[in-house]
C-alpha positions as CSV (number, residue, x, y, z in Angstrom):
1,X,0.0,0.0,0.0
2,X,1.4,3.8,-1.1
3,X,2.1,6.2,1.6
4,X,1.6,9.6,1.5
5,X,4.3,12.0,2.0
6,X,3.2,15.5,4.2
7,X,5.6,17.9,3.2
8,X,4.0,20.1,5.9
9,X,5.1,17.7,8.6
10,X,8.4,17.6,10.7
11,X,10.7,14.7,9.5
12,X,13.1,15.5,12.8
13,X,11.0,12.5,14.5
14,X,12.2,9.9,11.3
15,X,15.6,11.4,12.3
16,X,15.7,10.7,15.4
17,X,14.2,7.5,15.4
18,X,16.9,6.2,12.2
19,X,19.6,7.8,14.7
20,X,18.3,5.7,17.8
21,X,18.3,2.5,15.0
22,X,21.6,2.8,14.7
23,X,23.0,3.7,17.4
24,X,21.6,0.1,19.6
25,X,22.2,-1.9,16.2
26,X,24.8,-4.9,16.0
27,X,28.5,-4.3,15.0
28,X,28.8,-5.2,11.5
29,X,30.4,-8.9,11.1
30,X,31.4,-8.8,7.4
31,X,32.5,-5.6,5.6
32,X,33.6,-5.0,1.8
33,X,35.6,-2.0,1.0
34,X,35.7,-1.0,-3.1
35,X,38.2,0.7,-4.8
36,X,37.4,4.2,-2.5
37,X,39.4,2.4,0.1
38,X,39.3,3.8,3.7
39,X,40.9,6.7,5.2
40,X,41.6,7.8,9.0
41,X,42.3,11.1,9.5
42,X,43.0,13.6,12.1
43,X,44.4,11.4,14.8
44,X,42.7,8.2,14.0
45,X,43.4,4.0,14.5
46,X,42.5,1.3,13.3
47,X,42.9,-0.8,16.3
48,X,42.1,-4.6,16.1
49,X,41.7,-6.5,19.0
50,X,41.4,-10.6,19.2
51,X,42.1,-10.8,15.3
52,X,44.6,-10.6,13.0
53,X,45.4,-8.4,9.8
54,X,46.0,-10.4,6.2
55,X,47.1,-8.8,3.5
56,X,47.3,-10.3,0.2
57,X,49.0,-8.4,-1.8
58,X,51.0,-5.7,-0.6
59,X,51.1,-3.1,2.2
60,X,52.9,0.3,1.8
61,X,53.9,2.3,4.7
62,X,54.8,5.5,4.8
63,X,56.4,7.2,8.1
64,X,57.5,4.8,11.0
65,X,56.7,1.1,11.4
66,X,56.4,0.4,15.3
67,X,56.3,-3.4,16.7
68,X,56.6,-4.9,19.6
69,X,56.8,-8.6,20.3
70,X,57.4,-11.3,18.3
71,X,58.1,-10.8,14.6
72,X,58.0,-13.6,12.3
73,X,59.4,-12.9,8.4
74,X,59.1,-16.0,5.9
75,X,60.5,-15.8,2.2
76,X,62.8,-13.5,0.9
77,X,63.4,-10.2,2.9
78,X,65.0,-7.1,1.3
79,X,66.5,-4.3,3.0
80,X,67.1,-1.6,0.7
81,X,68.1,1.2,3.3
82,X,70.4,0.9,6.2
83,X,69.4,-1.6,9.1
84,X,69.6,-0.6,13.3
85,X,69.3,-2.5,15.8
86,X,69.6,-0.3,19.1
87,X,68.8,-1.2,23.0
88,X,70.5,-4.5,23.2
89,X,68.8,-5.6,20.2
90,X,70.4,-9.1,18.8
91,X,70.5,-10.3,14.8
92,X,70.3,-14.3,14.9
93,X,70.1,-16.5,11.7
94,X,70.8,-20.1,12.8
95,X,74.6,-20.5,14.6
96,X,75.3,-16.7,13.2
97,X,74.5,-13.9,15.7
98,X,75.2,-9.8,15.4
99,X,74.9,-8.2,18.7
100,X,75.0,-3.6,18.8
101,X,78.4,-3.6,21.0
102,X,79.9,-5.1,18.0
103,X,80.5,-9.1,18.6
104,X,79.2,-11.8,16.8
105,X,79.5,-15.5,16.8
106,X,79.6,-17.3,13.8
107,X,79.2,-21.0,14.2
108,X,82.7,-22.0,16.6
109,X,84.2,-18.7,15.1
110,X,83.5,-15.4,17.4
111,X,84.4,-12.1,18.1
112,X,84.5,-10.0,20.5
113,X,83.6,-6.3,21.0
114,X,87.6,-5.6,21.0
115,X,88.0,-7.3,17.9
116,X,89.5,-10.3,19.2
117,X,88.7,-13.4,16.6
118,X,88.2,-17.0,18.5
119,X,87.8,-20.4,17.0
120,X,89.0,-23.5,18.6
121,X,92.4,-23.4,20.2
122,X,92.7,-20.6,17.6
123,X,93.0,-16.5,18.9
124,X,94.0,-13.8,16.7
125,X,94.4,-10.5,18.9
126,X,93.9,-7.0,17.4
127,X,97.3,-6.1,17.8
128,X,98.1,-8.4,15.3
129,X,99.2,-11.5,17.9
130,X,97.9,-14.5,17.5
131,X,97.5,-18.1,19.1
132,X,97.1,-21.4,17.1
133,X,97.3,-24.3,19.7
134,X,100.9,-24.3,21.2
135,X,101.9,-21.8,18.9
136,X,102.0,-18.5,19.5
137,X,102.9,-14.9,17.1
138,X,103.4,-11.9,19.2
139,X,102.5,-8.5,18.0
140,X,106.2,-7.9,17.6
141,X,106.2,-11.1,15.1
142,X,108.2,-13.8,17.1
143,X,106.6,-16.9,16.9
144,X,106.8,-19.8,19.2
145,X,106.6,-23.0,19.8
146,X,107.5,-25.4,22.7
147,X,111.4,-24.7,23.0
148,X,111.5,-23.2,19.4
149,X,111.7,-19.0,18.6
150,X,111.7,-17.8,15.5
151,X,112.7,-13.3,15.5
152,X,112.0,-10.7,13.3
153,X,115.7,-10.0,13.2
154,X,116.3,-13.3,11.7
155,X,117.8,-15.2,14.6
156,X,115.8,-18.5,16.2
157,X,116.2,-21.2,18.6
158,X,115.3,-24.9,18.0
159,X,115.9,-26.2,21.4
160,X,119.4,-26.5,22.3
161,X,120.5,-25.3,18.5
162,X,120.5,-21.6,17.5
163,X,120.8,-19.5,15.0
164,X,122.4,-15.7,15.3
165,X,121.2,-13.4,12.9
166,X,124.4,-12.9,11.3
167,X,123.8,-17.0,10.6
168,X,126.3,-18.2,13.2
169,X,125.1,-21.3,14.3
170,X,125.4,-22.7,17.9
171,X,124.3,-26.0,19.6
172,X,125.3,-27.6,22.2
173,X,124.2,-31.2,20.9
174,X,125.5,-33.2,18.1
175,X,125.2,-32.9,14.8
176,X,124.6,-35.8,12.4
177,X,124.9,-35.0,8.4
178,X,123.9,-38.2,6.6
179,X,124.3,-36.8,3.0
180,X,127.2,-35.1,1.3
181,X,128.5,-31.7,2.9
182,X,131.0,-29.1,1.6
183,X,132.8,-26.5,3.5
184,X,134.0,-23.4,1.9
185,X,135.5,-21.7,4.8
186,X,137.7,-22.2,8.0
187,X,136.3,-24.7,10.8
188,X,137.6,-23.7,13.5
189,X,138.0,-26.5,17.3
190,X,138.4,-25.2,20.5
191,X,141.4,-26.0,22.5
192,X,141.0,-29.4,24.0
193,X,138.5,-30.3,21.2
194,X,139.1,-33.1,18.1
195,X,137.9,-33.5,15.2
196,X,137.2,-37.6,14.8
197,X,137.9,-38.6,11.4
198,X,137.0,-43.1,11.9
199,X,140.4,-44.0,13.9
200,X,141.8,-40.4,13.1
201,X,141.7,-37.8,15.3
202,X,142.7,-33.7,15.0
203,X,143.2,-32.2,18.3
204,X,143.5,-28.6,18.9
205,X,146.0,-29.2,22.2
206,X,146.2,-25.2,22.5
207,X,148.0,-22.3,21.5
208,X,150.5,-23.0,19.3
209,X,150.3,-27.1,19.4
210,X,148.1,-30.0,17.5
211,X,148.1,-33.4,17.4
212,X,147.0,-35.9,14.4
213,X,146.8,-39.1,16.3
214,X,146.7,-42.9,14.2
215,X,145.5,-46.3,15.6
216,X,149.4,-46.9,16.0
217,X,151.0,-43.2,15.7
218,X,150.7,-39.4,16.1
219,X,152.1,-36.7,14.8
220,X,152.6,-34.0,17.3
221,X,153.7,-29.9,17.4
222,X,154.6,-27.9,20.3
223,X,156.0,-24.5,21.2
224,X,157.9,-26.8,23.9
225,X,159.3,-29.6,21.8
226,X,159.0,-28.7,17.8
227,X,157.4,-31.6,15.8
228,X,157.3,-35.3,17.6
229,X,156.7,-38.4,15.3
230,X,155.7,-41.2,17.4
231,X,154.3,-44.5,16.5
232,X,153.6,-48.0,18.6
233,X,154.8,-49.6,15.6
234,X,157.4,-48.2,13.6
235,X,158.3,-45.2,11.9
236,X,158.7,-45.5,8.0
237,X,160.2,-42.8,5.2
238,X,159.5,-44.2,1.7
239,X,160.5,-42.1,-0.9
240,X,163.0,-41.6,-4.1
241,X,164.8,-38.8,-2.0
242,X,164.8,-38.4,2.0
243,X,166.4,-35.0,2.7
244,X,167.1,-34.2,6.5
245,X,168.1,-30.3,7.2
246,X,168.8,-28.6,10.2
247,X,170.8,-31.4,12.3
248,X,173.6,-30.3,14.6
249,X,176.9,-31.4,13.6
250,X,179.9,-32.9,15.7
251,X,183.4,-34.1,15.5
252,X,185.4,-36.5,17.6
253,X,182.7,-39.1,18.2
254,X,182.5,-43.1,17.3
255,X,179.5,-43.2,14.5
256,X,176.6,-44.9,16.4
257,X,174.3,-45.2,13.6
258,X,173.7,-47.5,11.1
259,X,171.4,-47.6,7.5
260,X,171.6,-50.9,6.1
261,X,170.7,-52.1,2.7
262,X,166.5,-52.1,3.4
263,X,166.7,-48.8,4.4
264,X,166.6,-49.5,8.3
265,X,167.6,-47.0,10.1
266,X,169.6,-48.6,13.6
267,X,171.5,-48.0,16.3
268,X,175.6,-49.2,16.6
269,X,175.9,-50.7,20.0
270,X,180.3,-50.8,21.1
């Protein structure tokens, strides 16, 4: 059935009663925006409470992005602009983690806020020393290791064995050389000390003196005596030509001395 329309009535009372209507009616459960979209101005939210925000496609924001809680990224994340985490804020991806005061741990490797690099028995200082197990490099550059030193300058110790950095060589061990060996210079034995050649031996006796000593013999010099040939055995001169200088002479005396046909040299007993 039409209804008639008074113009000459109030419609304050339809107002007020669509007003009332909506004001007592149900929050709306389902809501469709179109392509006007929504806007909140002058101070407005959006606050959602018990439920969640999905967004297929993607969201834009403009100004400052404020969370709080748990944030959970899946897929690819790109960070075009620089990234800061402040207030004791920590970066973890698996066994890799960034903390603000500048360490981080990567897997067995970390670091710490002074820059010092640890991974196993393995330190590396920032002063440029290092440890690797026993050994160590100081910032100076001298590594070692047990009993061994190894300088800057050159010079190094292997246990008892050094070497000077002029390359002097010192040990107070013995020294085994099971392959060929040539010297091109002086080798020089401390009085008292031989040089052990199988059964020959060359004995620096002192100042002045040496002995070369045989199984049997030795040949012997001295500031005190001259030259002494002395053997267990007997003392033999082969040669085309034997030529004896320097002997005293003497007159007066019975020959005592005798060189028979073998060249034997012996004594005349009276």
């Amino acid at each position: 059935m039409g209804q008639i329309d008074d113009l000459n009535g109030s419609s304050l009372p339809d107002i007020l009663r669509r007003l009332r209507a909506l004001e007592f009616a149900s929050n709306q459960n389902n809501m469709a925006v179109g392509r006007g979209g929504i806007r909140v101005h002058s101070g407005g939210v959006i606050t959602i409470e018990n439920g969640g925000l999905v967004v297929t496609g993607s969201a834009e924001i403009v100004g400052e992005l404020l969370a709080s809680g748990v944030i959970v990224l899946s897929g690819e994340v790109t960070v075009s602009g620089p990234l800061t985490v402040v207030d004791g804020g920590k970066i973890t991806a698996g066994s890799i983690e960034l903390n603000p005061d500048g360490s981080a741990k990567f897997g067995t490797l970390t670091i710490d806020p002074d820059g010092k690099v640890t991974t196993g028995s393995t330190i590396i200082h920032p002063d440029g020393s290092a440890e690797f197990g026993d050994m160590t490099i100081s910032a100076t550059g001298k590594i070692t290791s047990g009993t061994a030193e190894i300088n800057p300058d050159g010079s190094a110790t292997f246990g008892q064995f050094t070497i000077a950095a002029n390359g002097d060589l010192e040990s107070d061990g013995s020294l085994d050389i099971n392959g060929p060996a040539t010297l091109n210079n002086d080798l020089t034995v401390a009085a008292g000390k031989k040089i052990t050649l199988g059964g020959l031996t060359l004995e620096n006796t002192g100042t002045g003196g040496g002995t070369l000593n045989f199984p049997n013999g030795s040949f012997s010099s001295s500031t005190t005596f001259g030259m002494l040939v002395a053997s267990a055995v007997a003392v033999e001169i082969g040669a085309p030509n034997v030529k004896v200088t320097g002997i005293p002479t003497t007159s007066g005396v019975t020959p005592n001395v005798y060189l028979d046909g073998f060249g034997n040299l012996k004594k005349i007993i009276p």
